[in-house]
C-alpha positions, -999 to +999 in steps of 0.1 A: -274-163-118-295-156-146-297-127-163-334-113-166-328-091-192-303-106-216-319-117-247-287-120-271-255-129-263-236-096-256-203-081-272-170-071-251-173-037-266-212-027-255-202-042-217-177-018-213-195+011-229-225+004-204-200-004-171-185+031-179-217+047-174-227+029-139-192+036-122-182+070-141-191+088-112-172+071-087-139+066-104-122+090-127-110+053-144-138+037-151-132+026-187-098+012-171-120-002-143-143-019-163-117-036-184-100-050-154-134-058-139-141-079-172-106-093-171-113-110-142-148-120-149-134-135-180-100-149-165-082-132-188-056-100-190-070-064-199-048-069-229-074-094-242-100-075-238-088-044-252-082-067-285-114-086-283-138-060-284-158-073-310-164-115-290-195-123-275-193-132-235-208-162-222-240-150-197-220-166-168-191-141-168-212-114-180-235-122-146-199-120-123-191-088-145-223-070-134-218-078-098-185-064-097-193-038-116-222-027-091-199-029-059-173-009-079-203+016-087-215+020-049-178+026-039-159-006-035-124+006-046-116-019-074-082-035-060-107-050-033-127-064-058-100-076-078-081-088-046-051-076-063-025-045-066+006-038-087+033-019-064+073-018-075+068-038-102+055-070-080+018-086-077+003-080-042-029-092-030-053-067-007-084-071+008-104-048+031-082-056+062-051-035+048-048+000+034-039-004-006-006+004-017+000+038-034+023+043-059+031+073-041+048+051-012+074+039-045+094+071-040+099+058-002+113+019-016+132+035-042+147+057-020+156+028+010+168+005-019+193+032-028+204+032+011+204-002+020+229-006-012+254+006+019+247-025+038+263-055+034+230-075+048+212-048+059+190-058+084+153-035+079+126-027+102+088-021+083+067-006+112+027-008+101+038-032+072-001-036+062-004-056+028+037-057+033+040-037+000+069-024+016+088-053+035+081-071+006+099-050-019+128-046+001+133-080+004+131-086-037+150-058-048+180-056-013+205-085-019+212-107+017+182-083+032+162-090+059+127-076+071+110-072+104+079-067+092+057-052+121+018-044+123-006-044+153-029-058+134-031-097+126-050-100+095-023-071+084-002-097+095-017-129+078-020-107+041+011-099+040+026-134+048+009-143+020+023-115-005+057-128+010+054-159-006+034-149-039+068-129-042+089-156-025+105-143+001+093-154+031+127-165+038+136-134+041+107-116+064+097-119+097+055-108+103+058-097+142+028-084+159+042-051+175+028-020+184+054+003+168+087-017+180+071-030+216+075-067+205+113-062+200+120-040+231+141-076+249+153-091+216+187-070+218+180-063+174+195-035+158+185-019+126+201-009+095+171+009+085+134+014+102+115+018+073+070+034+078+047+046+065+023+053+093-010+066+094-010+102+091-045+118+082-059+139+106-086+130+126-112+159+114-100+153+082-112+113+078-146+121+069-135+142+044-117+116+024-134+097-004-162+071+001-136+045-015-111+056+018-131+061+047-160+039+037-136+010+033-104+010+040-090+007+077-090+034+099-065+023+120-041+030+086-058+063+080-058+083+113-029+098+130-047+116+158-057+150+159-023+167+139-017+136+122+020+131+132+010+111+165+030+078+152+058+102+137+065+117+172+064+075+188+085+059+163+108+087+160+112+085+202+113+046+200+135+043+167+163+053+187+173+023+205+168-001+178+188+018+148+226+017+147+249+046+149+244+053+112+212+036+106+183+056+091+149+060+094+128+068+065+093+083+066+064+085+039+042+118+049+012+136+039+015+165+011+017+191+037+037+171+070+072+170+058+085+203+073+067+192+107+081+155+106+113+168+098+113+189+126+096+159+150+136+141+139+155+176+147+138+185+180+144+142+191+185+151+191+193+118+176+192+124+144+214+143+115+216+146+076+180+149+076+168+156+039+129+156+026+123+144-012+096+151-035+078+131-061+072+141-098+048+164-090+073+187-065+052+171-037+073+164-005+066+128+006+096+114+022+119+124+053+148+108+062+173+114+093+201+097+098+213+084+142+243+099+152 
């Protein structure tokens, strides 16, 4: 596509300055945006262009540029555009059939990592794997671990397969369509560690969320019913007959759910040496309970 407009060739430098001021007011980034934007336009790293300020792009990549840089501007979060997001260190691809991994959800790896270190092939359940952020860490970072990785959703499914083997280990992951652990309910498997991060916004509170959330990303990952611990209170109940005595089962939550979930895991009797941890910013996000 031709650009109408462009009588010169145009420098790295100016591109940024003028993406900046179409997408400042719908990401808090948008200098970082744009450089990642024009990284890819460019097929090169953001380090380039940080230290290339000065070239001249060619009007082909500046014409890809502007078009990302207009669906970033009218909401499109940029790890959709990009098709790509960093979590744990590893390279994951997303697209608009799976929520995008937080770095919040990093506290919850860590934190399994650290347990399954008292396995000697721990053998890990990932309900509502999504992009398989999760499943897929596990499996890098647990020596002789293995992942049930479980969504209800096929193209869920289908990305994360293929994060499996970006990161190669889909020898060590099994994608199962399952609502919660339904799929499993004959196989006679039993679980080190069930390992979710379900959806746990409330239902009133989904159009709430920013345009980049709730105009894009799935809401079957977003809502957990009207108190938003609907698939706390199921997988807590079902978790039960699939952990070992001494398995665990580890919970991301929202900022203000981990006294509630925790309580979900008392009031179920199954469970003991339940602890809640908090990130960096003294934010509860995890709860864990071990089976009795």
């Amino acid at each position: 596509m031709r650009l109408p407009w462009r009588v010169k060739p145009v420098k790295v430098k100016q591109l940024l300055e003028n993406a900046v001021k179409k997408i400042a007011d719908m990401s808090e980034t948008a200098l970082l945006d744009a450089q990642l934007l024009l990284s890819k336009a460019l097929g090169k790293d953001r380090l380039y262009v940080i230290t290339h300020i000065e070239d001249e792009v060619e009007e082909k990549a500046e014409s890809e540029f502007w078009g990302m840089v207009c669906e970033r501007g009218n909401g499109r979060p940029l790890q959709y555009i990009t098709g790509s997001q960093e979590f744990m260190g590893l390279d994951f691809y997303v697209s608009e059939g799976v929520l995008i991994p937080r770095p919040d959800t990093e506290i919850l790896v860590e934190e399994v990592i650290r347990l399954a270190g008292g396995f000697e092939k721990p053998v890990i359940a990932d309900i509502g794997c999504g992009s398989g952020a999760i499943s897929v860490s596990l499996a890098k970072y647990v020596k002789g671990a293995f992942v049930y990785s479980l969504d209800i959703s096929k193209a869920a499914l289908d990305i994360g397969r293929t994060n499996a083997k970006i990161n190669g280990v889909e020898e060590s992951i099994e994608f199962m369509e399952s609502d919660i652990l339904l799929a499993l309910e004959d196989s006679g498997i039993m679980f080190d560690i069930i390992v979710s991060n379900p959806p746990y916004i409330r239902k009133k509170d989904i159009e709430e969320l920013h345009l980049q959330v709730r105009g894009y990303e799935p809401l079957t990952a977003l809502d957990g019913g009207t108190d938003g611990l609907e698939f706390y209170r199921r997988i807590t109940k079902e978790s039960l007959a699939f952990l070992k005595p001494g398995g665990y089962l580890a919970y991301e939550v929202g900022h203000d759910q981990a006294g509630d979930v925790n309580r979900i895991m008392e009031a179920c009797g199954g469970f003991g040496e339940l602890r809640i941890l908090s990130d960096l910013a003294g934010i509860e996000r995890v709860v864990i309970g071990r089976k009795l």
